[in-house]
C-alpha positions as CSV (number, residue, x, y, z in Angstrom):
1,X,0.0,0.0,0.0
2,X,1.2,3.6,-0.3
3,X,1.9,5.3,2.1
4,X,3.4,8.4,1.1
5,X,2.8,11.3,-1.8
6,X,3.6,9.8,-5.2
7,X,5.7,12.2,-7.6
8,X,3.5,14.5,-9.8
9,X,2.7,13.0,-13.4
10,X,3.0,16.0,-16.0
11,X,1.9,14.3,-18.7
12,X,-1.2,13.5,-17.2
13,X,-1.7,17.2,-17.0
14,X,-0.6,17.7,-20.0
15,X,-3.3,15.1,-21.8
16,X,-6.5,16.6,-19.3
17,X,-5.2,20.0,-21.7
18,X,-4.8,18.4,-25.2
19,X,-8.2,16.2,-24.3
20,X,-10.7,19.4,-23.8
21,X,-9.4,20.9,-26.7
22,X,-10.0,18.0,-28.4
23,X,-13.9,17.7,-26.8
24,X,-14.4,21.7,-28.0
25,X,-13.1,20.7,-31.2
26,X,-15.6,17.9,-31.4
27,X,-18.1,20.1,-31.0
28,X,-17.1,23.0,-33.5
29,X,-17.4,20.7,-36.4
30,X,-20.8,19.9,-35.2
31,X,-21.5,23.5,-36.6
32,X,-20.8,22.1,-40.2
33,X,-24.0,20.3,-40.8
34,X,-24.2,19.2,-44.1
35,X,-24.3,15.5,-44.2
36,X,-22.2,15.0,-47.6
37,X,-19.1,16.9,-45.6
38,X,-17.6,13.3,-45.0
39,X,-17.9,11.6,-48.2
40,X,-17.0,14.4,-49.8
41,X,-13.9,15.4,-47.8
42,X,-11.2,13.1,-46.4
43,X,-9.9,16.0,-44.6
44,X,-13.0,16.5,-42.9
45,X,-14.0,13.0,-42.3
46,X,-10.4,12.6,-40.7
47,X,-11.0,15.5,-38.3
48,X,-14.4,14.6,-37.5
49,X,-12.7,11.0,-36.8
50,X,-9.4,11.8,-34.8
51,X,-11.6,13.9,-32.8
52,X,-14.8,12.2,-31.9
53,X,-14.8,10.4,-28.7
54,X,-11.9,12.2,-26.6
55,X,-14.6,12.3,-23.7
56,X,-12.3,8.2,-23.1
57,X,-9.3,10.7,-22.1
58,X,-11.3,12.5,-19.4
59,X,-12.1,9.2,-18.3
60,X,-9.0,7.2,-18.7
61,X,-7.5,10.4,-17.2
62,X,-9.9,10.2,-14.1
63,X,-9.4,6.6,-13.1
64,X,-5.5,7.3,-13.8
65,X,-6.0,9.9,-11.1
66,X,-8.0,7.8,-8.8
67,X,-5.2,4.8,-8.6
68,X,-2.9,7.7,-8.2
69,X,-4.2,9.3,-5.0
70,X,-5.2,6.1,-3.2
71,X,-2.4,7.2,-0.5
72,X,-5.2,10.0,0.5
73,X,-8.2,8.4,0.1
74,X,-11.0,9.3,2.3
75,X,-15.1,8.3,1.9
76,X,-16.1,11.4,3.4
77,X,-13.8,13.7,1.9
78,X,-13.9,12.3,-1.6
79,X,-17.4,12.5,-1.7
80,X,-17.6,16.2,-0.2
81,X,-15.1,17.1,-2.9
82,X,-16.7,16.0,-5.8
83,X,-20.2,17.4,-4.6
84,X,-18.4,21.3,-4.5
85,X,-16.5,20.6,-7.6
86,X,-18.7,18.0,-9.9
87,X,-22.6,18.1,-8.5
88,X,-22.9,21.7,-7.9
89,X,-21.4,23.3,-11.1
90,X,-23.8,21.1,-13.2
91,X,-26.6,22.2,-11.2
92,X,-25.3,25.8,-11.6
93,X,-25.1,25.0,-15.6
94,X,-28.4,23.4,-15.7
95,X,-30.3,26.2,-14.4
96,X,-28.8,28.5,-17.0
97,X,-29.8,26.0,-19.4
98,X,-33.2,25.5,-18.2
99,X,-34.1,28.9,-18.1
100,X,-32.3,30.5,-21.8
101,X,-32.8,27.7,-23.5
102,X,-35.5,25.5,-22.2
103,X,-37.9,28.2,-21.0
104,X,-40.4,28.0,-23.7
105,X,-40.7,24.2,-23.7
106,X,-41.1,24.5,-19.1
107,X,-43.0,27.4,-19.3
108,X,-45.9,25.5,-21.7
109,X,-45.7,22.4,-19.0
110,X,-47.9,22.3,-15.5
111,X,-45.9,22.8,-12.4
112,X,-46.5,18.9,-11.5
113,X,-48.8,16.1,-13.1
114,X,-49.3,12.2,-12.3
115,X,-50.7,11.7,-16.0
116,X,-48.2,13.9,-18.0
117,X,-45.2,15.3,-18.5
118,X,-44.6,18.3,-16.1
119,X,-42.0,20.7,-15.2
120,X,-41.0,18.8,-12.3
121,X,-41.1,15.6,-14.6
122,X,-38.6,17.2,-17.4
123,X,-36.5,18.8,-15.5
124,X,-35.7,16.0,-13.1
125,X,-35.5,13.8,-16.4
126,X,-33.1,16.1,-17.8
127,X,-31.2,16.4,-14.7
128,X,-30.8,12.5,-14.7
129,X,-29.8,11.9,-18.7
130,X,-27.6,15.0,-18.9
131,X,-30.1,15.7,-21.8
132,X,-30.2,19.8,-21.5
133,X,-26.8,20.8,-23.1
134,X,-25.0,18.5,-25.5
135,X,-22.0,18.0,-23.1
136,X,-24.1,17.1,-19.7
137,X,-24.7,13.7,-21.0
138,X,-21.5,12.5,-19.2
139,X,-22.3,14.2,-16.0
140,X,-24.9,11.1,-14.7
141,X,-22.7,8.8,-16.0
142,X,-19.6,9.9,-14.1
143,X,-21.4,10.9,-11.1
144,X,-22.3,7.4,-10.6
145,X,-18.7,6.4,-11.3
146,X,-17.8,8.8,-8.2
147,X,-20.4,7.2,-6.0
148,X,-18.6,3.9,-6.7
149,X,-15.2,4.9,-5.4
150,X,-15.4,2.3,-2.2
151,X,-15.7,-0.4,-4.7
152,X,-12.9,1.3,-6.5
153,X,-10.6,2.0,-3.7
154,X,-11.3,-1.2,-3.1
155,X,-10.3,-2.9,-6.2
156,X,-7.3,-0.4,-6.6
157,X,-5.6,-2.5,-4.2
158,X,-6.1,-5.5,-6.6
159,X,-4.1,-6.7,-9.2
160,X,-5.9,-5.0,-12.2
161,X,-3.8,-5.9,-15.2
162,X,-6.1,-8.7,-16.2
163,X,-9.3,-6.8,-15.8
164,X,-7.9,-4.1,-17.9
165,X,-7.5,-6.1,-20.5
166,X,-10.8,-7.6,-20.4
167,X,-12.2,-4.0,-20.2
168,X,-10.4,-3.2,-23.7
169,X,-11.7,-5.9,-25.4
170,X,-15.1,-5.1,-23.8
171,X,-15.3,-1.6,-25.5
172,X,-15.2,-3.5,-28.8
173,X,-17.9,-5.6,-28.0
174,X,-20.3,-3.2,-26.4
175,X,-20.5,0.1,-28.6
176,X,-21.0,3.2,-26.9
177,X,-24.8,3.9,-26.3
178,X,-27.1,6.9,-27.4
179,X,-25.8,9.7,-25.1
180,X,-29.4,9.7,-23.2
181,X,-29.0,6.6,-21.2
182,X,-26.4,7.3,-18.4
183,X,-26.1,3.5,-17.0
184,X,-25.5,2.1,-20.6
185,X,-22.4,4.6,-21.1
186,X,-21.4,3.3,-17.5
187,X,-21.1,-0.2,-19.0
188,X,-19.0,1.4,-21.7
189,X,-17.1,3.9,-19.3
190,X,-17.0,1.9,-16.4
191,X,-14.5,-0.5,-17.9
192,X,-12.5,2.8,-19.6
193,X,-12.1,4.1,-16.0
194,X,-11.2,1.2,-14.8
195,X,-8.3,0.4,-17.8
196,X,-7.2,4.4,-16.6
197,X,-6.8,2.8,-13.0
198,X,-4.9,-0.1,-14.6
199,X,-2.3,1.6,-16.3
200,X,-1.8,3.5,-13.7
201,X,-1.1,0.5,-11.6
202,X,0.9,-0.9,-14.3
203,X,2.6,2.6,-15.4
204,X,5.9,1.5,-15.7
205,X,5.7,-2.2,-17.1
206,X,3.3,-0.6,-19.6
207,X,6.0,2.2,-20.6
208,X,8.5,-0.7,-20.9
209,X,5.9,-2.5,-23.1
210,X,5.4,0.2,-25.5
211,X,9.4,0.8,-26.0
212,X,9.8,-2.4,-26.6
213,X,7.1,-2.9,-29.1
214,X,6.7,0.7,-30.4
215,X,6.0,0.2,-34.0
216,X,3.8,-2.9,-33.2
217,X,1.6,-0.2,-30.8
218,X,1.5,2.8,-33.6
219,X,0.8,0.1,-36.0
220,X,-2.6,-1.4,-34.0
221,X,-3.3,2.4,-33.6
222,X,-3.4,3.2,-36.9
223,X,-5.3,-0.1,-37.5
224,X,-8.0,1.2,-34.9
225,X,-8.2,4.0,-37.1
226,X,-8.4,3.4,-40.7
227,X,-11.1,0.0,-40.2
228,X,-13.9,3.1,-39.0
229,X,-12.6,5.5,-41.5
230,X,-12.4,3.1,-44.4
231,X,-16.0,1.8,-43.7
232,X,-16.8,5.1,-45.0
233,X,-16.2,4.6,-48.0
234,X,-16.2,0.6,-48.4
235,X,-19.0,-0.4,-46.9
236,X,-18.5,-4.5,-46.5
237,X,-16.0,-4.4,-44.1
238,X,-16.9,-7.3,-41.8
239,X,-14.9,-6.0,-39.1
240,X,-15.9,-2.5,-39.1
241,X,-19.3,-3.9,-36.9
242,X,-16.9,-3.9,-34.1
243,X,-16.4,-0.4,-32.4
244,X,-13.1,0.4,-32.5
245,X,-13.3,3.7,-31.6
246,X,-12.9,3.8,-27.3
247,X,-10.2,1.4,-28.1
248,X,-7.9,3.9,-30.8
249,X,-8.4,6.5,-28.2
250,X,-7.3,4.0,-25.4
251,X,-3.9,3.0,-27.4
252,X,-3.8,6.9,-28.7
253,X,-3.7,7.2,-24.4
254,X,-1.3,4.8,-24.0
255,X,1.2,6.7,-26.7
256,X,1.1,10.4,-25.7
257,X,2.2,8.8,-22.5
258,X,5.3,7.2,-23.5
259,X,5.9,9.9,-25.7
260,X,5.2,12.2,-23.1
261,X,6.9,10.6,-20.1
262,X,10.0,12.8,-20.5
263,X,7.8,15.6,-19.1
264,X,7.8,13.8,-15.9
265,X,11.4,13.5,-15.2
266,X,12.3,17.7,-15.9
267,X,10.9,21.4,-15.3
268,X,8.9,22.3,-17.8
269,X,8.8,25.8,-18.9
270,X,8.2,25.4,-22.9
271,X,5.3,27.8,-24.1
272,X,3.8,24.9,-25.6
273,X,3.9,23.1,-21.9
274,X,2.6,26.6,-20.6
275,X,-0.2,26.5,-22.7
276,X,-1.3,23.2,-22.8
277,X,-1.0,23.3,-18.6
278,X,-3.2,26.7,-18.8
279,X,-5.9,24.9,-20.9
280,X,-5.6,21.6,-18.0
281,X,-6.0,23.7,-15.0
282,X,-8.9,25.4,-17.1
283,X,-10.3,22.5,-18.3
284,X,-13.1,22.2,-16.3
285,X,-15.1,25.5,-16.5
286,X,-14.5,25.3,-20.6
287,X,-16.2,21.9,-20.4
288,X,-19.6,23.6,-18.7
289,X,-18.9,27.0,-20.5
290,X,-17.9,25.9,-24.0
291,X,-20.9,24.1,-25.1
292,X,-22.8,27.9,-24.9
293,X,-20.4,29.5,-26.5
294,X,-20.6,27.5,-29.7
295,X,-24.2,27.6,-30.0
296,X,-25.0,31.2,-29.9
297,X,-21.5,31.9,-32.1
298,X,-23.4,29.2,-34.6
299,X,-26.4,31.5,-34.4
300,X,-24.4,34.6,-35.2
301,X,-22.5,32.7,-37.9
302,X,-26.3,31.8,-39.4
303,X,-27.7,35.0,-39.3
304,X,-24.6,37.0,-40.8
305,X,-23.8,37.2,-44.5
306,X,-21.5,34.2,-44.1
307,X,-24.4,32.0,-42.8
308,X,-23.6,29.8,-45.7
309,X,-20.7,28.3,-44.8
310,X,-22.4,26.2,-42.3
311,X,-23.9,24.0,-44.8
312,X,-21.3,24.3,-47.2
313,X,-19.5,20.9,-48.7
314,X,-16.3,22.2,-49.3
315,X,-14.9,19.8,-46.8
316,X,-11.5,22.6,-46.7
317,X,-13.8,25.6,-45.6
318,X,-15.5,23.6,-43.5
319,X,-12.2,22.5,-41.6
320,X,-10.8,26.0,-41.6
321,X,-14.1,27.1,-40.5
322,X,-14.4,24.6,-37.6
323,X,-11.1,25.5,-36.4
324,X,-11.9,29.3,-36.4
325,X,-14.7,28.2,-34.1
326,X,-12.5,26.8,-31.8
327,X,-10.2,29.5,-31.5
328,X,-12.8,31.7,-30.9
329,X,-15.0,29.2,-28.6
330,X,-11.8,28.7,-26.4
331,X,-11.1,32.5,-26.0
332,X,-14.5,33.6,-25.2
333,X,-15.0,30.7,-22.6
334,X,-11.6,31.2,-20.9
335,X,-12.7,35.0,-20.7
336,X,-15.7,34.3,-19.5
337,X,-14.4,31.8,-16.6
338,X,-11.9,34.3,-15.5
339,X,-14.7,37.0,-15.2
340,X,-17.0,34.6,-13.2
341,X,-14.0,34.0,-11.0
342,X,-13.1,37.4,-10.4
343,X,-16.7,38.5,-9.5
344,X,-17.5,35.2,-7.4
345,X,-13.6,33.9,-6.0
346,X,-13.3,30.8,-4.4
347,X,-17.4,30.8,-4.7
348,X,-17.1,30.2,-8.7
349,X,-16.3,26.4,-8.5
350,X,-19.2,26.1,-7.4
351,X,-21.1,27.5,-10.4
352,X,-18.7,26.6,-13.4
353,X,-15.7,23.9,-11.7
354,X,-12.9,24.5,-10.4
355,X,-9.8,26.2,-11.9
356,X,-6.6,24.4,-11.0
């Protein structure tokens, strides 16, 4: 058991930055609706690719975390933690939502009803699916992965190098669910967090691993990869049925930390390091914020005279569009964090997360 304060893992850090990013990114070519982008564009269909599904960094980066800072583990305080830092900002966040963009629907509903669907009724069904901004859908599900942490402190003292590897293969098997249902993304997450705990466990051994067998790792990668993007554009590829794409992003893990473990062992001062550490301490409050941000700069983009460009299927402007929005969605969110944190202080965690 340990006993004493483990060293400080910068690339973790590093990853929690690169992985929001990645989730806002996500999201900004969302904007670009039209639905020939992809098989028009292999540039588009490889962004919209690479960056779908970073949300298994977050959690591979969260159960990392949990087998990391066993050594403190406490019920009580655990719990108390995530309640300030997790529960309360996504109430904060839902409230906003319910009230600018939900309004109209509540305001038509009655107060409460046994027979049909109330405001009592939609709200606490919201509440429970994450269903009122895009991004809440992983707040039930993670929530619940919190109120397991006995189970998990628990297990973190087990040898977990065998369940991680059934929890890979199980991500294959069981595809990741509509976004609505919180306990079926648990059965896909669940495992995810747990593989974060196991490589954890297993950091070194694992780092050893990939050194030894580098290009054999880049090589399944890239195999993760092309079987999802190919069954684009070729349609009978048996294996494509599988879902392979919790597992690239599990491997994809498993590389930026090798490639990153150099971080660990130096001071970092790069501006690149800077950056990405900035974005990692903000990570949080862009994760409630960002969402907001991209839907009313849509709207602005619809009603101006470039409104076009949204459904456009130039697969290039689209990209260049996509990445404008999330240069823009980034700055405005950070703004608007640091704001909220000046006016409120140590208060604002409890409205947008906590900055680190």
């Amino acid at each position: 058991m340990v006993t004493e304060k483990p060293q400080k893992i910068h690339s973790i850090h590093i990853l929690r930055g690169v992985a929001i990013i990645m989730i806002v990114f996500s999201h900004c070519l969302g904007v670009f609706k039209n639905t020939n982008l992809i098989t028009n564009s292999y540039l588009f269909s490889f962004l919209n690719l690479f960056a779908f599904n970073f949300t298994t960094f977050f959690v591979l980066i969260a159960g990392f975390l949990f087998q990391h800072l066993t050594y403190k583990f406490d019920t009580k305080t655990y719990y108390l933690s995530k309640f300030k830092t997790v529960v309360c900002p996504y109430i904060s966040i839902s409230i906003f939502c319910f009230i600018f963009f939900h309004y109209r629907y509540l305001s038509s509903l009655p107060w409460y009803s046994s027979t049909e669907t109330s405001i009592i009724s939609a709200i606490t069904k919201m509440m429970l699916t994450g269903t009122q901004l895009l991004p809440l859908w992983f707040m039930p599900m993670i929530i619940i992965i919190y109120l397991m942490a006995p189970v998990l402190y628990f297990l973190s003292k087990k040898s977990l190098i065998i369940a991680g590897l059934i929890a890979m293969f199980w991500v294959v098997m069981f595809t990741k669910p509509d976004f609505t249902k919180p306990f079926l993304n648990l059965l896909h997450y669940g495992p995810v967090y747990l593989t974060g705990m196991m490589i954890k466990q297993n950091y070194q051994t694992i780092m050893k691993s990939v050194k030894s067998n580098l290009f054999l790792v880049i090589f399944f990668f890239c195999l993760c990869f092309w079987i999802p993007f190919a069954y684009r554009y070729i349609s009978h590829l048996i294996v494509a049925k599988l879902y392979y794409d919790t597992l690239q992003k599990i491997v994809l893990f498993i590389l930026a930390l090798y490639f990153l473990d150099k971080l660990n062992h130096k001071i970092n001062e790069g501006r690149i390091y800077k950056f990405l550490s900035y974005m990692a301490n903000i990570s949080f409050p862009i994760y409630f914020i960002h969402e907001i941000i991209v839907l009313e700069l849509e709207q602005l983009l619809y009603i101006s005279p470039l409104g076009y460009v949204i459904k456009t299927d130039n697969g290039w402007l689209a990209s260049l569009g996509a990445v404008i929005f999330l240069v823009s969605t980034l700055i405005v969110s950070v703004s608007i964090a640091k704001i909220i944190t000046l006016l409120f202080k140590n208060k604002a965690k409890y409205l947008i997360g906590a900055i680190r």
